[in-house]
N, C-alpha and C positions, 0 to 999 in steps of 0.2 A: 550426513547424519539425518536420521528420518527426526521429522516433527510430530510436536504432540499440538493435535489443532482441537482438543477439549478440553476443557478448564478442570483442572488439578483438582482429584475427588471425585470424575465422574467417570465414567464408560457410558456409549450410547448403543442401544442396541433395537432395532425396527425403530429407528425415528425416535425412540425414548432415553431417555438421562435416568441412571441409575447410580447410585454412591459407590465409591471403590472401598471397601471398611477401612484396610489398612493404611488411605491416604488421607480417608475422613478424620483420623487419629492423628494424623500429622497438623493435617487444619487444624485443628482441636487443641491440638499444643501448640502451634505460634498463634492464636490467641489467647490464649492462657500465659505465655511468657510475655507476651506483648503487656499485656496488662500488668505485670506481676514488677515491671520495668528494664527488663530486657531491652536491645536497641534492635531497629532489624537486620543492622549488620550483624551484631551478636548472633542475632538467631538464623543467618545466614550460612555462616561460618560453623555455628552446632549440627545445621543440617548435612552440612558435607563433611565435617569431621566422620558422621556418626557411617556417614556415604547411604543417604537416605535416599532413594532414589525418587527421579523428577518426572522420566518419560526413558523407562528401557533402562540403557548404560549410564542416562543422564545423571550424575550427584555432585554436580558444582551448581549451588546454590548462591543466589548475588541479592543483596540485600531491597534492589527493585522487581524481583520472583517475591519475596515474601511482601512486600509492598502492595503487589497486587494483590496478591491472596486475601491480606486485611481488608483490601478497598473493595472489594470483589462481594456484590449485595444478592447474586445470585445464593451465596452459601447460606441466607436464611431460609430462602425457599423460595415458590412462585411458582406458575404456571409450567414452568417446563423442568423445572428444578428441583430435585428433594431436599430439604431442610438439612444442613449441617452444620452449622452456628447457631446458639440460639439466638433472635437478634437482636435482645436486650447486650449480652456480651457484646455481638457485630458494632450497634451503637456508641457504646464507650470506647471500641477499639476505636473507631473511626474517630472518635472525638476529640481522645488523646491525642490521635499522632495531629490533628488540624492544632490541636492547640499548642504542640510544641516548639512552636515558633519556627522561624528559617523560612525559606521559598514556601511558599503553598505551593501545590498540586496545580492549579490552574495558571501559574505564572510561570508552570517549568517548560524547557523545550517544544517537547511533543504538544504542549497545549494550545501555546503561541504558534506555533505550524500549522495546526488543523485549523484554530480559527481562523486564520489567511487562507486555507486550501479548501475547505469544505465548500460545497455547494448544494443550494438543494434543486433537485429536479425539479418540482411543483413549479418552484417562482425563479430560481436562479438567483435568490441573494444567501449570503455566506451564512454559517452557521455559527452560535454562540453558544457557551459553556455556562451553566447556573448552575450553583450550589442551593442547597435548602439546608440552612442553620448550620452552614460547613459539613452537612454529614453526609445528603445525596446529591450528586451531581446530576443533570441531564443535560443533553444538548439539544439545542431549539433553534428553528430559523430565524433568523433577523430580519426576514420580512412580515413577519405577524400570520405566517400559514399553516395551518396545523401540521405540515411536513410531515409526520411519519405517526400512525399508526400503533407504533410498540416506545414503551418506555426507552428509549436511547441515552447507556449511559457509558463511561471508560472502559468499562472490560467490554462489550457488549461491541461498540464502536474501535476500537482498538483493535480485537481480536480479529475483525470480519479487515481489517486494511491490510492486518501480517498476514491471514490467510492467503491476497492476491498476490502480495508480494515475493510472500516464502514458494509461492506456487511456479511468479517468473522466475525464481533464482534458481527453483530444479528444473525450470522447463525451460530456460531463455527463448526459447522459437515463437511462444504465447507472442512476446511483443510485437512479433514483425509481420507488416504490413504485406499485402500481396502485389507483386510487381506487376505494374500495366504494361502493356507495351507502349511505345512512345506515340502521340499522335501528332503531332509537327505537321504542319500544313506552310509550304514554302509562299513567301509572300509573291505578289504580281512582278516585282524586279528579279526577286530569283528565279522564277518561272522564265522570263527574259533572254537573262542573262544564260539561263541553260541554254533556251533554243539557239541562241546568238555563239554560244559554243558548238553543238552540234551543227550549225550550219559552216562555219569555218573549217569543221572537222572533214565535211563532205567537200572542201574546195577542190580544184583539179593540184595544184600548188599550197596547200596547207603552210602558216609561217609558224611552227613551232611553239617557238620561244613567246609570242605575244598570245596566244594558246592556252600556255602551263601557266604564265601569271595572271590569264584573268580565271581560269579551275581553280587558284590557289586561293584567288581573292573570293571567288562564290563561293569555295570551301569554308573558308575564314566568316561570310556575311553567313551561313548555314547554320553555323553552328555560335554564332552570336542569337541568332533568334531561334533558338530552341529555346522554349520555358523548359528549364530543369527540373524537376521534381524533389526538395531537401527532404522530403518524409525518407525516401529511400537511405541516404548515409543517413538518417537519424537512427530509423531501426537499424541500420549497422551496428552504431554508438551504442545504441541500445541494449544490442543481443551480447555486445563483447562485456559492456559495462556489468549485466545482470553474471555470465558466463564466469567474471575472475572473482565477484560477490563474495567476499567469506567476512559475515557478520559475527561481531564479540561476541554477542550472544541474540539467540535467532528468535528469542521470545520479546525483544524489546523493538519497540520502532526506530529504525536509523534513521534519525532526521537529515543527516548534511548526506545523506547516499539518498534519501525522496527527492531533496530540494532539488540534484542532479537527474532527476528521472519521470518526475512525477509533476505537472502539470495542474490537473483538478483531482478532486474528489467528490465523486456525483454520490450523496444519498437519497437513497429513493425511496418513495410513501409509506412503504412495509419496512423501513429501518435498514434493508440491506442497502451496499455500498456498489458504486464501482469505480474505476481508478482511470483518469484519461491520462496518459504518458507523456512524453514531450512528445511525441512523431504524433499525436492523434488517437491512437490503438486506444482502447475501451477495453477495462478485463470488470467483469463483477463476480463479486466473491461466492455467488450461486453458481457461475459457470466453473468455478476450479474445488470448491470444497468437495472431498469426499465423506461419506458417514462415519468416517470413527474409524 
């Protein structure tokens, strides 16, 4: 199934973000029922009843799709953004759902994940999640460095980790590393030990058998001291792991399939991300995003 890698309400077109009317109208109404006291599963379940579509054939809507949508601050507008919520409504949406008790937002799954995974390039200490008055998130370094550049917030950060992701699950080959050839350098006894074979091997009378068990044992001492290289079966692990992939649903971050896969999370100065694997491999989300 193709992905939808722009936030619901918009189309990009030369670099630029333009509104989609008829999805604007949908935003529009799950904050309006949001308010009005609707639950977002509720409003979840109306979207798909009505088979309101998400991206193409997409119309199973899941109550953490409309979750984002409400949490989502690009919808009031900003620099790259046209205005679709006013954001006095955005506000009380945001405010409600923080106040209606249960888990907050910042102590679910994915939240506890990133703050253990993230990194920043600048300084290399981890990054940390702030709320302002329960209504805007950002995320900040926890070394005290200005780290990035651009407002870094959940959709914003979110979005750019499923782009690298969803990109290895269509392309598995992204993660694997390139095979060196081996460069083993035999030590001063095996170097020996060969000559001390080939000289036995030139006798006038060669004795076989005492011959094959000392090849067998430089065989054996050869291939003890070769450093093996584990990156290689890791991209194996890797490419099979991403290859059988089939995510519930491919707009939410799989936290126990990263924890298997995913290593770091490098964010860098300008807010974009990249992703270090378990084998090493580097993807960033500039290298695989397409325009729309």
């Amino acid at each position: 199934m193709e992905l939808r890698r722009i936030f619901y309400g918009y189309r990009k077109d030369q670099f630029k973000y333009y509104v989609v009317p008829e999805e604007a109208l949908v935003i529009q109404k799950i904050f309006r029922d949001y308010l009005s006291g609707c639950t977002l599963l509720e409003i979840a379940k109306e979207l798909t009843a009505k088979e309101i579509s998400y991206y193409k054939d997409k119309t199973q809507w899941t109550k953490n799709m409309v979750c984002r949508i409400i949490d989502n601050e690009h919808y009031c507008g900003d620099e790259e953004y046209p205005r679709i919520v006013d954001g006095e409504i955005f506000d009380k949406a945001v405010k409600q759902k923080a106040e209606k008790g249960g888990v907050r937002e910042k102590d679910t799954e994915e939240v506890a994940y990133l703050k253990a995974t993230t990194v920043c390039e600048t300084c290399g200490k981890h990054f940390t999640r702030k709320s302002k008055y329960k209504v805007r998130e950002r995320w900040l370094c926890m070394g005290g460095c200005p780290a990035t550049t651009k407002y870094l917030d959940d959709p914003l950060l979110f979005s750019r980790i499923q782009t690298v992701m969803n990109a290895v699950k269509n392309q598995p080959y992204l993660v694997m590393l390139p095979r060196e050839e081996s460069r083993y350098v035999p030590s001063k006894d095996i170097r020996l030990k060969d000559r001390q074979i080939k000289f036995m091997l030139t006798e006038a009378s060669p004795m076989f058998h005492p011959i094959m068990k000392m090849i067998h044992e430089n065989v054996t001492d050869k291939f003890s001291e070769m450093s093996i290289d584990p990156s290689a079966s890791v991209s194996d692990e890797l490419f099979d792991l991403f290859s059988e992939y089939e995510p519930e649903d491919e707009q939410v971050l799989d936290i126990p399939f990263m924890k298997k896969t995913v290593s770091a999370i490098i964010i860098q100065p300008d807010a974009n991300i990249r992703i270090r694997f378990i084998n090493g491999k580097e993807i960033g989300n500039e290298e695989v995003c397409d325009n729309g």
